[in-house]
VOGU-3710 file (C-alpha; in Angstrom, 3 decimals, decimal comma):
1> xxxxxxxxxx> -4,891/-17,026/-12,543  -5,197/-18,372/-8,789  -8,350/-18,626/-7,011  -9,207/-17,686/-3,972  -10,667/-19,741/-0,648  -14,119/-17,808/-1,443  -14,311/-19,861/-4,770  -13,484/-23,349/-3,281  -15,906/-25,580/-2,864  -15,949/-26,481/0,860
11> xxxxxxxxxx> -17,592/-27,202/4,305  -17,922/-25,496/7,716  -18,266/-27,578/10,484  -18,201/-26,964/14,045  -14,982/-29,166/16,249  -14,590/-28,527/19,980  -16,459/-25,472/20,004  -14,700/-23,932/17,104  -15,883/-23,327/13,073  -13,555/-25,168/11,221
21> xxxxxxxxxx> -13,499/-24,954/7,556  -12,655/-27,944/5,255  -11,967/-26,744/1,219  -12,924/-30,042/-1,152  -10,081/-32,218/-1,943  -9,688/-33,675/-4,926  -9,262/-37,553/-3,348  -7,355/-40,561/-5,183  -9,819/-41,515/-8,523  -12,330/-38,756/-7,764
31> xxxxxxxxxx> -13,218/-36,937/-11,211  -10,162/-38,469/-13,188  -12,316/-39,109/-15,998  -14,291/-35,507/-15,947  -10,744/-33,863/-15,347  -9,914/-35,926/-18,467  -13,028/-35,062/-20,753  -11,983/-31,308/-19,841  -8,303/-32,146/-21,104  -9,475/-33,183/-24,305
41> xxxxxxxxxx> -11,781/-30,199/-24,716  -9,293/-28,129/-24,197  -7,093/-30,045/-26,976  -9,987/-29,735/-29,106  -10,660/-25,629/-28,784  -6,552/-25,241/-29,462  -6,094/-22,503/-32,199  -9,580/-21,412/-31,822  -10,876/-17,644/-30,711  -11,871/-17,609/-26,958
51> xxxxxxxxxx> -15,623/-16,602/-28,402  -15,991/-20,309/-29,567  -15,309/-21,427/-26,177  -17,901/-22,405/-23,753  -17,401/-22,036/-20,530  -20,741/-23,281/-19,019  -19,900/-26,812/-21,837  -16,758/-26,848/-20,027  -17,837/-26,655/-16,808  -20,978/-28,893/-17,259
61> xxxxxxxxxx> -18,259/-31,863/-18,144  -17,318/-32,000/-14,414  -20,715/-31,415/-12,971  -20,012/-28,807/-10,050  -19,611/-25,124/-11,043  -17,403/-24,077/-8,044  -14,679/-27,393/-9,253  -14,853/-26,324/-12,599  -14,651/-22,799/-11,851  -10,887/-23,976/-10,128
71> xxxxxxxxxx> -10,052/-26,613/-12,435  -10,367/-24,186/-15,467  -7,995/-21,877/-13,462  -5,514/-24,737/-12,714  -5,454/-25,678/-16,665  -4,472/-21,836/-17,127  -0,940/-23,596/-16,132  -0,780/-25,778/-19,541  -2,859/-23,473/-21,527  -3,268/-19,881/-22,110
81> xxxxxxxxxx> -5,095/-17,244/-24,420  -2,885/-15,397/-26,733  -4,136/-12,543/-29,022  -2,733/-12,798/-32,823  -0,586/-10,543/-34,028  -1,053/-8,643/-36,730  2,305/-10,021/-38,686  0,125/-13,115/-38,435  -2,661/-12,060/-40,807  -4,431/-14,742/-42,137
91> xxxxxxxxxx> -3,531/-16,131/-45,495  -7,015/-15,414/-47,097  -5,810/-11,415/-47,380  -4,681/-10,818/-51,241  -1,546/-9,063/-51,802  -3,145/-5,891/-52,772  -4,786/-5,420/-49,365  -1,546/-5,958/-47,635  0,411/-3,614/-50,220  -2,541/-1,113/-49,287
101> xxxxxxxxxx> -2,377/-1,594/-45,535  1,072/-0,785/-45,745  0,971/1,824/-47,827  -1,457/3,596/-45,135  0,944/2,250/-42,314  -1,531/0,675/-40,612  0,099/-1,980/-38,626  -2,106/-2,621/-35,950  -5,817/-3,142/-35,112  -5,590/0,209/-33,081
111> xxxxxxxxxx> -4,463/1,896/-36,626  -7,409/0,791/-38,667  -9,969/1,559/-35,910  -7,965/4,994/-35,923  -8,363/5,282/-40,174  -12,402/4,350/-39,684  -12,517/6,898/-37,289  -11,349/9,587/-40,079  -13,027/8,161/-42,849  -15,973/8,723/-41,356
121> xxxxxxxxxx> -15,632/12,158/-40,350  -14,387/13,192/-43,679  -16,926/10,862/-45,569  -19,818/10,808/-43,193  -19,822/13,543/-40,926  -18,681/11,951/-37,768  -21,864/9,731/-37,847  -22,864/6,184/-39,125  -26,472/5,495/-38,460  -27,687/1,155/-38,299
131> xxxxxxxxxx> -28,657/1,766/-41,609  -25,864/3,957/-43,240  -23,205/1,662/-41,667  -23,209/-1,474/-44,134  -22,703/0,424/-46,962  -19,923/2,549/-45,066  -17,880/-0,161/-44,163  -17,890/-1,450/-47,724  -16,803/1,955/-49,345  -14,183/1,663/-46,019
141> xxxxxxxxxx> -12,898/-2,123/-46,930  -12,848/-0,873/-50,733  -10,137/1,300/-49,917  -8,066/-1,541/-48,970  -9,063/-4,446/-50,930  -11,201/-6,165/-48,052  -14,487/-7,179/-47,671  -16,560/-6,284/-45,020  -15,751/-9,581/-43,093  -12,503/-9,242/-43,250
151> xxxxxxxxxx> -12,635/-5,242/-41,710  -15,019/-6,400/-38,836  -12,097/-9,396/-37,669  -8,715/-6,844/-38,184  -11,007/-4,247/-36,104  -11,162/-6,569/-33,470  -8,339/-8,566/-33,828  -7,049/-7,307/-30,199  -10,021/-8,093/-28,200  -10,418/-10,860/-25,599
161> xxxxxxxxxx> -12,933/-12,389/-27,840  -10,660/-12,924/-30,754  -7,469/-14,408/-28,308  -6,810/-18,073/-29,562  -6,102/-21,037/-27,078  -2,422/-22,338/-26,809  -1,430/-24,989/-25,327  2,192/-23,952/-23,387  3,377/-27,449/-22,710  4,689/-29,674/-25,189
171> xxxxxxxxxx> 2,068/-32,329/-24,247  -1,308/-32,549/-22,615  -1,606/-32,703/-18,629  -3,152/-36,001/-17,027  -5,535/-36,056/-14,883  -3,767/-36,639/-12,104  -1,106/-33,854/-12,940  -4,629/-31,841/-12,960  -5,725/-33,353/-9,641  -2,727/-32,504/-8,088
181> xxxxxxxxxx> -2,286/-29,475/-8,600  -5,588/-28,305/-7,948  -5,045/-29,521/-4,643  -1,859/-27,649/-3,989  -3,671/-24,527/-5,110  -6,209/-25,225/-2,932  -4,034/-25,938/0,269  -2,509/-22,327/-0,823  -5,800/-20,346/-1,144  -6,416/-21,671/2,403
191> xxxxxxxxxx> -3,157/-20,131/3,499  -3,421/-17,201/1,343  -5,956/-15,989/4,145  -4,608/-17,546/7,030  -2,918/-14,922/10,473  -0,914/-18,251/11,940  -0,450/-21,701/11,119  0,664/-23,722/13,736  2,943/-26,791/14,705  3,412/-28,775/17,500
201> xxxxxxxxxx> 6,658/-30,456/16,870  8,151/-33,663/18,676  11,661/-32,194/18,904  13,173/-36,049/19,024  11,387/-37,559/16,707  12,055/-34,246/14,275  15,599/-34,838/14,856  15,641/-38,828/13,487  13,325/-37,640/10,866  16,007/-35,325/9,846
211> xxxxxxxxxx> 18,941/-37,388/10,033  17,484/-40,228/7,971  16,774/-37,917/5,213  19,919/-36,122/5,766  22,374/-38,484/7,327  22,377/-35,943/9,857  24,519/-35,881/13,256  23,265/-33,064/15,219  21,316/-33,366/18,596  19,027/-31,626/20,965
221> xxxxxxxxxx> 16,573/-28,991/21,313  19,448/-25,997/20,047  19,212/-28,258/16,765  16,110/-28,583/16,093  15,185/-24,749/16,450  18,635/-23,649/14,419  17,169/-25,939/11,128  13,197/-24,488/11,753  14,550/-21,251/11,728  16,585/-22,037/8,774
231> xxxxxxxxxx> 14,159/-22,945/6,295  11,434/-19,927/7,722  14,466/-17,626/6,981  15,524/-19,408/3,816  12,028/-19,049/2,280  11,436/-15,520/4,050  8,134/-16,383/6,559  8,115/-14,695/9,380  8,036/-16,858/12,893  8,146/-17,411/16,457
241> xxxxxxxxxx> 9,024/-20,469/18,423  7,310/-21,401/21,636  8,020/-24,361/24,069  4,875/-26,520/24,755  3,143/-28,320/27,210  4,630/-31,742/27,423  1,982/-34,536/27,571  2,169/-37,036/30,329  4,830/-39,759/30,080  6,454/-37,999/27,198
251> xxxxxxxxxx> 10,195/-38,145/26,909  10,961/-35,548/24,712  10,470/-31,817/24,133  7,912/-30,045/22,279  8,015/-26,742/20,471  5,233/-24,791/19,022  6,102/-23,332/15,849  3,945/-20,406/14,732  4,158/-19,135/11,191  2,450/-15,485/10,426
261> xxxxxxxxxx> 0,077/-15,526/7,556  -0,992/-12,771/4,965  -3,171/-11,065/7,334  -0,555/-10,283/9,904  2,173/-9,310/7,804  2,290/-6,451/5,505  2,866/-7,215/1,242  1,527/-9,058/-1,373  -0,837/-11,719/0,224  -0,756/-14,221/-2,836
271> xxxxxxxxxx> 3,160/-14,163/-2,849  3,932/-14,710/0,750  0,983/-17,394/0,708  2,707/-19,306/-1,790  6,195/-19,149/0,304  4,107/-20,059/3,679  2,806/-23,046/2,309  5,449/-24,422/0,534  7,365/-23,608/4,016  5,000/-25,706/5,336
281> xxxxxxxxxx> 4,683/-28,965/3,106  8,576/-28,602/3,676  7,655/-29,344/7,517  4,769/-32,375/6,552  7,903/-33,640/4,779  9,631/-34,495/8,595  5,516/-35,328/9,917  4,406/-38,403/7,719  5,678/-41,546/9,208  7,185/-44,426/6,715
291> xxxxxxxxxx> 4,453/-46,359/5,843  1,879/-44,133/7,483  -2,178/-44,623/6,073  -4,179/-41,978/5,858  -6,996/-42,224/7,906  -8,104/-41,656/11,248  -10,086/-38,144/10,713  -10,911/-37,456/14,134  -6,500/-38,262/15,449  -4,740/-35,668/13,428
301> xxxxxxxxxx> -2,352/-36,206/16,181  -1,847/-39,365/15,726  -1,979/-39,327/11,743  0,506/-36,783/11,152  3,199/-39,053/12,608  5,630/-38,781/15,445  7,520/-35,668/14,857  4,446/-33,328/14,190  2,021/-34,197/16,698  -0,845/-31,154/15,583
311> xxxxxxxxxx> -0,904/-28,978/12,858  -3,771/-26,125/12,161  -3,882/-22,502/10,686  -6,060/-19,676/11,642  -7,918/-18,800/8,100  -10,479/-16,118/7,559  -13,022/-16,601/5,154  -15,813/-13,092/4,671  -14,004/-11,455/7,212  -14,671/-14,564/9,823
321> xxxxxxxxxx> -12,179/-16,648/11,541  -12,147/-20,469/10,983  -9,761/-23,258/11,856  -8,241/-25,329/9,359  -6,657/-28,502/10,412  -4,045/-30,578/8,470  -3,714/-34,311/9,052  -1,875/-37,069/7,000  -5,020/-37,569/4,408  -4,692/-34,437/3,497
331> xxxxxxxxxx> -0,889/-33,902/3,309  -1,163/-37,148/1,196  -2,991/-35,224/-1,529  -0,690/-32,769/-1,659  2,585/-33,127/-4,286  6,062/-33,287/-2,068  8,153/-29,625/-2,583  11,288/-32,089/-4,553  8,478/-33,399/-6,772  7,655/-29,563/-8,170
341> xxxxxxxxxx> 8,704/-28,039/-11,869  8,720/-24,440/-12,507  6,143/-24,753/-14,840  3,967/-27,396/-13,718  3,556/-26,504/-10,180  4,175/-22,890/-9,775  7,041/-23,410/-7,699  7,869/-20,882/-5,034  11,590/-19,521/-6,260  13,341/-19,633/-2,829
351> xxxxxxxxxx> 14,797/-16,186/-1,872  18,273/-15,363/-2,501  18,653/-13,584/1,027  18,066/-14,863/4,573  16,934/-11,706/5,678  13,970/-10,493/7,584  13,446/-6,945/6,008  15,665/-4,860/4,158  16,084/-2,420/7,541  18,113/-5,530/8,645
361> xxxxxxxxxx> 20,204/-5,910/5,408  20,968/-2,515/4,988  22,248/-2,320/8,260  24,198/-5,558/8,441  26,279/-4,054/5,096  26,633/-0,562/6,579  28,209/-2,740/9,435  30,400/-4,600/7,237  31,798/-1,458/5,798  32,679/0,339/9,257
371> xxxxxxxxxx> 34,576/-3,476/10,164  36,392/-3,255/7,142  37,450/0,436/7,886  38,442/-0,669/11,405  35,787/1,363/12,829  34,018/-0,443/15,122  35,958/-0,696/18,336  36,564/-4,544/17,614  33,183/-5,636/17,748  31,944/-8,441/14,943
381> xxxxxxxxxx> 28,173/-8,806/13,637  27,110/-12,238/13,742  23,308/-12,937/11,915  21,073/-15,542/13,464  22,849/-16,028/16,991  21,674/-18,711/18,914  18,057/-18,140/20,444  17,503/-16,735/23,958  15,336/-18,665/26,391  13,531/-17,140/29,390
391> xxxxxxxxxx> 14,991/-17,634/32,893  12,065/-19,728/33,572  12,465/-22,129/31,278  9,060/-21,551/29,782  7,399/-19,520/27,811  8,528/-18,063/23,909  11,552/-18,719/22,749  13,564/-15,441/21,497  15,697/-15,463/18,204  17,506/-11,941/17,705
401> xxxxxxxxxx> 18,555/-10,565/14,863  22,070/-9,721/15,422  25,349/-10,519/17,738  28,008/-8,352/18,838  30,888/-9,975/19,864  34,202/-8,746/21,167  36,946/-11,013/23,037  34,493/-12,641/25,771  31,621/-10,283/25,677  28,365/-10,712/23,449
411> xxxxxxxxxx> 25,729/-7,961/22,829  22,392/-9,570/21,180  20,360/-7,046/19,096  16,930/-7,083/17,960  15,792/-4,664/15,202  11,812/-4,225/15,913  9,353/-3,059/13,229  6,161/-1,310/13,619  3,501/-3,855/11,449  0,297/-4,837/13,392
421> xxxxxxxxxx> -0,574/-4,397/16,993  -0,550/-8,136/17,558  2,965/-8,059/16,243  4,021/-5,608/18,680  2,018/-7,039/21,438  4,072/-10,456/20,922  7,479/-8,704/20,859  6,373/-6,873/24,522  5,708/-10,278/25,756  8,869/-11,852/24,844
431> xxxxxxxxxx> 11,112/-9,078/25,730  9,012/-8,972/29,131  10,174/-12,614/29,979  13,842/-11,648/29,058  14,040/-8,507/31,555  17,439/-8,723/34,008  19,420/-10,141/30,892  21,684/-7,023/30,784  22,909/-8,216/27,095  20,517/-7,336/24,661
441> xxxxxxxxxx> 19,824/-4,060/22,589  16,782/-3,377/20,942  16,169/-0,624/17,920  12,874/0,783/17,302  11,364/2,984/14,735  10,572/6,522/15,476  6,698/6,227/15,127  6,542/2,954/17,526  8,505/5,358/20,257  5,353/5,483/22,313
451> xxxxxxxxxx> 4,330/1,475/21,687  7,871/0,144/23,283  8,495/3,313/25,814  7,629/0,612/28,186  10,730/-1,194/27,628  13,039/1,352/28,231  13,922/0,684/31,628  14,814/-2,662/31,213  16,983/-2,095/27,886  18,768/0,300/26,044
461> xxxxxxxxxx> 17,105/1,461/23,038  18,173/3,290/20,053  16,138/4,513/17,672  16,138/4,513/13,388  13,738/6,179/10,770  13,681/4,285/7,579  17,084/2,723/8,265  19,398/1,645/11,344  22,685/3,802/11,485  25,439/1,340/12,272
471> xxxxxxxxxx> 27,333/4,148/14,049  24,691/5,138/16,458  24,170/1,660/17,352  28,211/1,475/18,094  27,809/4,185/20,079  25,106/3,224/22,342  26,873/-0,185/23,072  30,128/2,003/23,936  27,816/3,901/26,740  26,487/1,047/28,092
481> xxxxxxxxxx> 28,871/-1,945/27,681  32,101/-0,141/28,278  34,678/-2,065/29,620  37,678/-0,328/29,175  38,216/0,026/33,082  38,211/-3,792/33,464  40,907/-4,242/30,871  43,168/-1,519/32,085  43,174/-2,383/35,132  43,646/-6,111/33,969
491> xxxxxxxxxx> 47,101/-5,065/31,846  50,198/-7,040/32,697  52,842/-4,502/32,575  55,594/-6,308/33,069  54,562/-8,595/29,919  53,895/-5,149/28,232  57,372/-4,053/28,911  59,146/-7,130/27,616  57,302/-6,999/24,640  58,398/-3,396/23,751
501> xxxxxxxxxx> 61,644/-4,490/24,982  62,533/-7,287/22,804  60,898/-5,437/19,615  61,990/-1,671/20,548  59,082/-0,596/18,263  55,456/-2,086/18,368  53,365/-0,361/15,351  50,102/1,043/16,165  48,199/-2,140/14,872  50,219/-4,250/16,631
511> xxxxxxxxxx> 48,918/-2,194/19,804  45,511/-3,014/19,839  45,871/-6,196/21,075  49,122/-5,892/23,069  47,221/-3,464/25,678  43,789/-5,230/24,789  42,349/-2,074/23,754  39,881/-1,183/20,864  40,329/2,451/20,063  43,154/5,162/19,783
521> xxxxxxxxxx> 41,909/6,717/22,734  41,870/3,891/25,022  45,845/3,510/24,112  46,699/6,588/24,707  45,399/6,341/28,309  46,543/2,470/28,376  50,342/3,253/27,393  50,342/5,877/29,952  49,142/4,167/32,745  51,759/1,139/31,261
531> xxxxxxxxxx> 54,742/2,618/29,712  58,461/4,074/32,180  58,304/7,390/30,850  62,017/7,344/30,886  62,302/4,436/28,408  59,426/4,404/25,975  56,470/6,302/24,468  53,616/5,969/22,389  52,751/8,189/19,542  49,360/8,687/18,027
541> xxxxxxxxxx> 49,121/6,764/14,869  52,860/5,451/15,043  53,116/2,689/18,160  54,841/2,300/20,874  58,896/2,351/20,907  61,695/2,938/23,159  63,451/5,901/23,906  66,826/4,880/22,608  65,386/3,353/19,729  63,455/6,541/18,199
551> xxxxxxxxxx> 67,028/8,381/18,955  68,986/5,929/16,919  66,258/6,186/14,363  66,400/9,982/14,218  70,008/10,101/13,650  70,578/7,211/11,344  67,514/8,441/9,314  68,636/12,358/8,810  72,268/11,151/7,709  70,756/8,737/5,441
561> xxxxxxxxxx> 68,703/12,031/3,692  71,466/13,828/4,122  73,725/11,473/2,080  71,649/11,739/-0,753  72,242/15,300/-1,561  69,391/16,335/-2,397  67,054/19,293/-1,135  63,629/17,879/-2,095  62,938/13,923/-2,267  59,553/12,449/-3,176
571> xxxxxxxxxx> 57,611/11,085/-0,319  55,982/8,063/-1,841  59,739/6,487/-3,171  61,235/7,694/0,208  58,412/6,070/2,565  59,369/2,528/0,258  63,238/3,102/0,814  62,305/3,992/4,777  61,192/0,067/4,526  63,791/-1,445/3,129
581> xxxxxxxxxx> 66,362/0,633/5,122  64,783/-0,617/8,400  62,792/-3,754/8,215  60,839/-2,243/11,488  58,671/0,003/10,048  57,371/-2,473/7,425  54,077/-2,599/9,271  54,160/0,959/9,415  51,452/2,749/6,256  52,593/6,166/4,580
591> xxxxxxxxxx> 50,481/8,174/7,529  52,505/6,427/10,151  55,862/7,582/8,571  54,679/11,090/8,029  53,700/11,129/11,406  57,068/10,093/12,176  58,913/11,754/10,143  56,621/15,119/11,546  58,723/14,659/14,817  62,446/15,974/13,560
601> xxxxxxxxxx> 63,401/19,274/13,054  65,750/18,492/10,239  63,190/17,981/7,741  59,575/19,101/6,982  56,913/17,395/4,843  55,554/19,910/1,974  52,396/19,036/0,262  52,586/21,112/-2,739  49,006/19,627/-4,062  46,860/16,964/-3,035
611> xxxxxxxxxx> 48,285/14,431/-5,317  52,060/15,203/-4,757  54,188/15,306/-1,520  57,326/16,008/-1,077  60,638/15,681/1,473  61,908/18,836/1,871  65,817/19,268/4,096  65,965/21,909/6,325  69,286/23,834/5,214  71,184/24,843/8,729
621> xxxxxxxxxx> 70,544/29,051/10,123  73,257/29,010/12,407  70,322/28,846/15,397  71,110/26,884/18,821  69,374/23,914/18,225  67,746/21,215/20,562  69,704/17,631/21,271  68,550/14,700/19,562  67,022/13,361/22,963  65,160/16,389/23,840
631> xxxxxxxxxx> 63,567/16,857/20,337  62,045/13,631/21,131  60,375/14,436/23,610  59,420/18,252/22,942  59,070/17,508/19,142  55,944/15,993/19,385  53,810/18,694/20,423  55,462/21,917/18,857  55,332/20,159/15,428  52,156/18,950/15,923
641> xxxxxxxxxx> 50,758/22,778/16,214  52,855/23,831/13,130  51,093/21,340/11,569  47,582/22,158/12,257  48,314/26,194/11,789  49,618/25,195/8,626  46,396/26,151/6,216  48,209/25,848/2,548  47,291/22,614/2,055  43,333/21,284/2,631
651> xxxxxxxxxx> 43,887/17,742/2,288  45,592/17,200/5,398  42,933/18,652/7,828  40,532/16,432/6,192  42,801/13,241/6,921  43,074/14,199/10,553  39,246/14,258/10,941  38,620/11,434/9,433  41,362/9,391/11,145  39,628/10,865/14,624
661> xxxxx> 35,970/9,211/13,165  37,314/5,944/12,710  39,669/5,065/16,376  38,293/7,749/18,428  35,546/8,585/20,375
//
């Protein structure tokens, strides 16, 4: 079981006009022997009932209640109390008490307490006086061939008292294993109560710090704040990066790196202590320079090294701010993050997801659906864009969630939550310096409408209860980042035309990026702006084609159906002959030929359920009948009303709307 800062031993002293708190480190040699006394009283109490063990003999070993108070809570790591279980009786029971125990199926201490309990209401009227109870329990234990002794331990056999010590490890700690951890749990209780720990990072001497541990080749600033916001994401700590003064004479850059405690961020305080501070010996890792004494107290600056030049946290301690400042002595005492073991240390299991809240996630994989679907206007999500500085080159540095790109343009968006009021404050402030961007889009929740109103001249906002709709976000990016005028007005026609030219039939797919448009809509008012209207067309869901060439294909196609003699043809085998017949309409799905097919009189589609379709050949009435060329063009729309009067079948309505969901407004 942890401990908390309360129980640490510790000082409070007063540094440029601030109460700073210092817990008690456990320093190189201090208490080895004590810690190793405890060890081997420990070893000694193994296999016996926690009410042999004495605490106060324990903790009068090491000489200082509040240590031994911790140190008995670190040794919970390599030892631990574990009731018996009844299977385990001891061997001193004969074999006619445990023939009679399981005769009564009584198979657990709860079950004999339960039989007591009805012996003495049948036997004793519900009530055993000091003096009547002896002699009770003996008639009881007679039952079951036990002595009184023997009742008394199986009645308690599940209490605390009766638990027996186990050691968990194969072998005994060492002292220093002891020593070391305690200090790690320490460092965490101090960060288990922390609102901000702080960094002031050399951004040069970072990078060489990095790249001799990693053999590393990136440079600059861009670097430096990609890997910090790597490993706050990777172990889920929320963040914020800030540029810093620069001291005098300094060459390089320095950031301030501010990581949110427990007390600003909602959830289980010991759990996201634990991932803050092994975030942060992670960062003492790049701060401690080769060869680097501890020392020098009163120059954390100087001892922690080149590349962090001040480290502190914010800690509260009875409801009271304190600082807590962390130089090189201390992060000597402290084990490095590679040197952990899952059951030595407590390691921190690092989380499987980069990120932030599950808002985010859900909405990145509704995303990922709609993309996959082709339904979002040929934008892509990219997670953890690059970060967005102010125009003043000072100030916070801001890291959005998302990116929407399409072709040239990028849309940044920022998913806000609704925690604490200094949260919300911070965000303000940030999103204050980025005002004039004109490329960022920020989602709020419902109940923080009022707290961010304030931005709503300066951005677009959309907001999301519980989760962010994917499709409402898509939308508000169409309303204000349209640029379909732009790249209509930008279409070469004459490349257009050659293109349709030399392939007499584009398919709809094929489209998209021929007249650099994202939706059905835009290429239906992009091929008419484009397209001779006396040499090709475009139809909905097909492409676009040439005149000539949809006439050839009418003709060819109805004397090829006609050839095979039959009245009905199944639509799935037909659509695969279609392909082979003309190597064209390969890119062309089985809505695409229907849609085609839709266009000549000669033939009708009949859907006689939802799982069968069929070709059926329009026998001749004797009726005037239209030319080949003008069905073309009149085809379209008379067929297309036959179509949607056409209420026998309930499928195809249904396709229609959802085909108008994904490519249209």
């Amino acid at each position: 079981m942890r401990f908390s800062l309360q129980d640490v031993k510790r000082q409070v002293r007063r540094r440029e006009g601030e109460l700073a708190v210092i817990p008690h480190f456990l320093r190189p040699g201090e208490l080895r022997a004590e810690i190793a006394l405890l060890v081997a009283y420990y070893e000694k109490q193994c296999g016996q009932p926690r009410k042999s063990f004495a605490q106060d003999e324990a903790g009068s070993l090491i000489g200082d209640y509040r240590l031994a108070h911790c140190l008995l809570a670190v040794l919970g790591t390599w030892y631990s109390w574990q009731q018996p279980a009844w299977d385990d009786l001891p061997g001193t029971l004969s074999e006619e008490a445990r023939a009679a125990l399981d005769e009564a199926e009584i198979c657990s201490p709860a079950a004999l307490r339960l039989a007591l309990f009805d012996y003495v209401n049948s036997s004793h009227a519900g009530f055993l006086d000091a003096q009547a109870r002896p002699a009770a329990l003996k008639a009881f234990a007679a039952l079951y061939h036990l002595d009184v002794t023997q009742v008394e331990y199986l009645l308690a056999l599940d209490t605390e008292d009766e638990a027996i010590l186990t050691r968990t490890s194969s072998a005994p700690p060492g002292a220093e294993a002891v020593a070391a951890l305690y200090n790690q749990w320490v460092f965490e209780a101090a960060l288990f109560s922390a609102s901000e720990v702080h960094f002031v990072i050399d951004c040069d001497a970072f990078l060489a710090a990095q790249q001799a541990a990693r053999a590393s080749t990136l440079t600059g600033i861009g670097a430096v704040i990609k890997h910090l916001c790597y490993l706050a994401r990777k172990l889920g700590v929320y963040f914020d990066l800030e540029y810093e003064d620069t001291p005098a004479g300094a060459r390089s850059m320095f950031l301030r790196l501010i990581l949110y405690g427990p007390q600003e961020i909602t959830g289980s305080p010991q759990q996201y202590g634990q991932r803050l501070a092994r975030l942060s010996r992670l960062l003492f890792r790049y701060g401690i320079a080769p060869g680097k004494q501890a020392g020098n107290k009163g120059r954390s600056a100087v001892a922690l090294g080149k590349a962090l030049r001040r480290a502190e946290a914010t800690v509260y301690l009875f409801q009271k701010a304190y600082r807590f400042v962390m130089d090189a002595e201390l992060l000597a005492l402290l084990p490095a993050p590679e040197a952990e073991s899952e059951q030595g240390t407590g390691r921190v299991a690092e989380a499987a997801t980069i990120y932030d809240s599950s808002i985010e996630q859900s909405f990145a994989e509704a995303f990922a659906a709609l993309e996959r679907g082709h339904g979002t206007s040929g934008w892509r999500l990219e997670r953890e864009p690059e970060p967005l500085l102010p125009a003043s080159g000072a100030g916070g540095i801001f890291i959005p969630d998302f990116a929407l790109t399409r072709g040239p343009r990028r849309i940044y968006v920022e998913i806000l939550g609704f925690w604490t009021p200094a949260y919300r404050e911070r965000k303000i402030q940030k999103l204050q310096q980025l005002k004039g961007r004109g490329d960022l889009v920020l989602a709020i929740p419902v109940e923080a409408r009022q707290s961010f109103a304030g931005l709503a001249t300066d951005y677009p906002l959309i907001e999301y209860r519980d989760q962010l709709s994917a499709t409402d976000l898509l939308h508000v990016v169409q309303e204000h980042y349209d640029d379909f005028s732009e790249r209509l007005a930008a279409l070469d026609k004459a490349r257009i035309g050659a293109t349709i030219q030399d392939a007499r039939f584009v398919p709809e797919y094929a489209c998209y990026d021929l007249f650099n448009c994202y939706r059905r809509s835009e290429l239906a008012q992009a091929t008419a702006k484009t397209l001779a209207a006396d040499q090709a067309a475009y139809i909905p869901g097909v492409g676009a084609y040439l005149l000539d060439w949809l006439e050839h294909l009418h003709g060819s196609f109805v004397k090829w159906v006609e050839a095979k003699g039959k009245a009905e043809i199944s639509l799935p085998a037909l659509f695969q002959e279609c392909r082979e017949q003309w190597p064209e309409l390969v890119g062309c799905d089985d809505t695409a030929l229907e849609t085609l097919i839709d266009l000549w009189p000669e033939v009708r589609v009949r859907h006689d359920s939802i799982f069968e379709a069929r070709l059926v050949v329009e026998s001749p009435n004797g009726e005037e009948t239209l030319t080949q060329t003008e069905a073309v063009h009149q085809a379209p729309v008379s067929r297309r009303v036959v179509r949607e009067r056409r209420a026998g079948s309930k499928k195809q309505p249904q396709q229609e709307t959802n085909q108008q969901n994904l490519w249209e407004e």
